[in-house]
N, C-alpha and C positions, 0 to 999 in steps of 0.2 A: 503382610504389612510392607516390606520391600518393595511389592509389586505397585499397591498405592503409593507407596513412596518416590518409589522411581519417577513414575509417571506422572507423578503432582509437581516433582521438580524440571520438569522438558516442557511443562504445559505453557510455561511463559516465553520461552524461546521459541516452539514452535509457531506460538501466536504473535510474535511482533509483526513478519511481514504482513501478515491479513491485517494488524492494527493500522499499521504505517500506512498500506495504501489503500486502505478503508478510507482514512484521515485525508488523505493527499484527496480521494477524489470528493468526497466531499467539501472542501476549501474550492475547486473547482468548480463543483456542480452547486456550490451556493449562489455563484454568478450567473447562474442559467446556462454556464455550456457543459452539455453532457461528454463527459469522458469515458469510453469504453477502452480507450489505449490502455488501460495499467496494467494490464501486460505486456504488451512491450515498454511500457518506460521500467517495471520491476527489470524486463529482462536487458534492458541497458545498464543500467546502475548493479546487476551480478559481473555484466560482464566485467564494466569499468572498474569497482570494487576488488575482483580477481585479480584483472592486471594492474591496479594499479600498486596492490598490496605485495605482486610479485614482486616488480620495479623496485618498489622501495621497501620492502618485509615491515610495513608498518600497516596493520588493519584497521587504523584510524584514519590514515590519510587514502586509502581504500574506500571508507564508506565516504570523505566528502570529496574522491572521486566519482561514487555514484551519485550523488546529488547532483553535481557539475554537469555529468553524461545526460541523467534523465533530461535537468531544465535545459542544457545544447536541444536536444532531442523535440521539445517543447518547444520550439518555435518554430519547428517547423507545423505542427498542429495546428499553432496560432495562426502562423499564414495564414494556411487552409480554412481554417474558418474565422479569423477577422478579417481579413485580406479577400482571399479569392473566394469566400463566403461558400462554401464544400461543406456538401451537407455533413451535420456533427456526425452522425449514426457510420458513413462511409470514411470521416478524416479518421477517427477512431480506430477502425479496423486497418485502416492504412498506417499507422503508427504499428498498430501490432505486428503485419506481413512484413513492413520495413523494419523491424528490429527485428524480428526472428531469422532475417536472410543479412544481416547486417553484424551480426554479434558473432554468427556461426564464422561470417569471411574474417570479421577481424579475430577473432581468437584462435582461428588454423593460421591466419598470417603474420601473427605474434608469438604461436607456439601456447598461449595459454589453457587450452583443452586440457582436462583431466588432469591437472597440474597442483598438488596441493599446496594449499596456501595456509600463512599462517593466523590462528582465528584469535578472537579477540580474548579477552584473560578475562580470569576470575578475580573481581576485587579483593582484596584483603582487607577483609573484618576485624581479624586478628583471633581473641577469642570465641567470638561469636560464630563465627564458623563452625565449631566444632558443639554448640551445643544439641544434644540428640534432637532428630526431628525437626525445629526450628532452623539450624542454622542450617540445614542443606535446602529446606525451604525459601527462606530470607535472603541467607549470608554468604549465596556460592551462586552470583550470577556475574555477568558482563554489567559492563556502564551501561549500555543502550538497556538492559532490562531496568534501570531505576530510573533511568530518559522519559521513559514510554509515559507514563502519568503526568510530571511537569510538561513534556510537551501536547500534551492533547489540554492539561488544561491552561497555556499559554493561546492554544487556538481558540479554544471554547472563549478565552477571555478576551480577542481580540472581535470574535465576528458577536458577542452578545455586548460587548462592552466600551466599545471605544467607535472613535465615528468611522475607522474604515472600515471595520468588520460592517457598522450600518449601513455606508452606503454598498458596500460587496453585496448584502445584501436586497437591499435596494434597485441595486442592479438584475439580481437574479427574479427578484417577483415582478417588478415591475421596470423594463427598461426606460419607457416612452418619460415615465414621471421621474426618474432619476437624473436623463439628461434633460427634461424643463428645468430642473432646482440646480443644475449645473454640474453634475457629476458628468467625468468623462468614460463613457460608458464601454469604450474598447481597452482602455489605459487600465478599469477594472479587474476588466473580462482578461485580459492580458496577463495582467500578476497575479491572477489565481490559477489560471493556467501554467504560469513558472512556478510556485509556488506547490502548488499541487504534485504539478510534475516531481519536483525536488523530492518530497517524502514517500511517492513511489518509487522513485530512483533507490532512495535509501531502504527501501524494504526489499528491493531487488537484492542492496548490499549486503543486506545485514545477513540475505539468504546466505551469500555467497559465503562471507568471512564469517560469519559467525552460527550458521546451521549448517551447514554442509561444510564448507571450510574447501571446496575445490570448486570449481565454475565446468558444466557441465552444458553440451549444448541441449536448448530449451527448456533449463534446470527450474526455471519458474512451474513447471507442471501443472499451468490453468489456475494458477493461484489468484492472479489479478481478473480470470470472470470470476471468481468467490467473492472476490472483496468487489464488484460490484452487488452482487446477491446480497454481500452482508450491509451493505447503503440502504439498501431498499428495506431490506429487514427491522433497520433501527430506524429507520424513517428520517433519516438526514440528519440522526443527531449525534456527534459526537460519544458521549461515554453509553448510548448503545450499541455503538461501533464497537466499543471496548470490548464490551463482555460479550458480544457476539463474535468477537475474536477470539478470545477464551477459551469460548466455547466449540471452534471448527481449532483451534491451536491443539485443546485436547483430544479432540477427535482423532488430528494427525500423531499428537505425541502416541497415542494408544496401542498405533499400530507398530512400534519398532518393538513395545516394550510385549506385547502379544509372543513373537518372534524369539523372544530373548528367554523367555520362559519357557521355551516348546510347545505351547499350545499350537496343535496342530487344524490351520485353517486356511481356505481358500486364500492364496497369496493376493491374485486379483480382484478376491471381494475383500479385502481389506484397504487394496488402494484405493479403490471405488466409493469407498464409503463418506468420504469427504464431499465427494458429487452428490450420493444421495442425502447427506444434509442440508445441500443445498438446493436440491430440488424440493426437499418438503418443507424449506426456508421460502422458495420463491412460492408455492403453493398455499404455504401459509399466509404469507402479503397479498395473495392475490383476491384472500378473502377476507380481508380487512376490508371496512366501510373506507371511502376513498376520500373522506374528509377529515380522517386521522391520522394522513399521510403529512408531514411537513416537507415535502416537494417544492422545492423553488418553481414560482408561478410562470416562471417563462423557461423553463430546463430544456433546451435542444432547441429553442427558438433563432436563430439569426435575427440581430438587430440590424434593422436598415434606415439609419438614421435620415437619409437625404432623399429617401422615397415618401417619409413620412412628413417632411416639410415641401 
């Protein structure tokens, strides 16, 4: 019973970063640009979170130093492909090469390496906390774990419900008929790019201060190609991003609490195992009939607005 218990209590903490930047690239990729960077914008936003939490020993001004780090980071992308129109598949991987060589110089040139930081707290419930089973479930997490649902559904309520979410949208199936009706179709593309950015910045943070609690070089460990896998998986819908975060959260909570028991197992088939969920994630989508996909109709397309007039 401890053992499920343990593990049911880490299962939400482990899965915020896969939430957060699940979420950030789908806000992106509802516009039609494909973002494979959220690994290096997660690994921006550990670093900045890290040091920022040093600096000032507060992990709240930590995590909205990762957001600030990812969206700086986010423009440069944007450049690349609203600007110098770089194809999305290569700006992508050049965000990630450039923060993996970028966070390693600034965090040996600031001394933040292996440095432990202080992580976020446990709310106080008061009584609730201590009621068996429920309150270690419910009553003993951080702020960002009761964040996690208002903000996915403040997003869900922005791109289904309001007219920027429509025309974002708008934008991503169809650019050519977004800008006839007037929509500015890079000014879109743009803020969902910042925007996007931002909540994988935050996911990078929350790695930092609030799961691991030290900044580690290349501490993100392939987590932002998962939270691509897990896009594809839910089909570009928000609260299946959720529970497919959950779901690879638990995966990883699994393995510390294996460890903690003595059960005696392959150390690196146990890291491994988050890969192989997502290979039989991506294998799984790949046999999906292709009309059950909600894929933004123009996803990794470059808009060329003045070639087409």
């Amino acid at each position: 019973m401890d053992f499920v218990l343990n593990w049911l209590v880490n299962v939400p903490v482990f899965a915020i970063p896969f939430a957060l930047a699940a979420l950030g690239l789908i806000v992106t990729e509802k516009s039609g640009v494909l973002s494979l960077g959220a690994e290096g914008f997660m690994l921006m936003g550990a670093m900045a979170a890290a040091g920022a939490t040093l600096l000032t020993g507060n992990p709240y001004l930590g995590l909205l130093a990762s957001a600030v780090a990812a969206s700086l980071l986010s423009l440069v992308f944007a450049m690349m492909t609203m600007t110098f129109r770089v194809n999305q598949v290569i700006a992508g991987l050049a965000i990630v090469f450039l923060s993996q060589g970028l966070t390693g110089l600034l965090a040996v040139k600031f001394g933040w390496t292996n440095q432990p930081v202080s992580g976020l707290g446990k709310l106080d419930f008061g009584p609730l906390a201590h009621i068996p089973v429920v309150g270690r479930l419910f009553f003993q997490h951080d702020l960002i774990v009761y964040l996690v649902v208002p903000i996915f559904a403040a997003v869900v309520y922005v791109l289904s419900r309001t007219m920027i979410g429509l025309r974002l949208r708008a934008v991503g199936d169809g650019p050519d008929a977004a800008d006839a009706a007037g929509v500015n179709v890079t000014a879109y593309r743009c803020g969902a790019i910042l925007a996007g950015a931002m909540l994988m910045g935050l996911a990078g943070g929350y790695l930092s201060v609030g799961v691991a609690k030290i900044w580690v070089d290349g501490m993100s460990g392939g987590r932002g190609w998962i939270a691509i896998a897990l896009v594809v998986f839910a089909r570009w819908q928000p609260w299946r991003v959720l529970l497919g975060a959950l779901l690879f959260g638990g995966i990883e909570a699994l393995i510390p609490r294996i460890a903690a028991v003595g059960i005696h197992a392959p150390q690196y088939f146990l890291l491994m195992t988050p890969y192989l969920a997502t290979l039989a994630v991506m294998v799984w989508s790949s046999l999906k009939a292709k009309n059950t996909f909600d894929q933004p109709g123009a996803l990794g397309q470059p808009y060329l607005r003045e070639e087409r007039r």
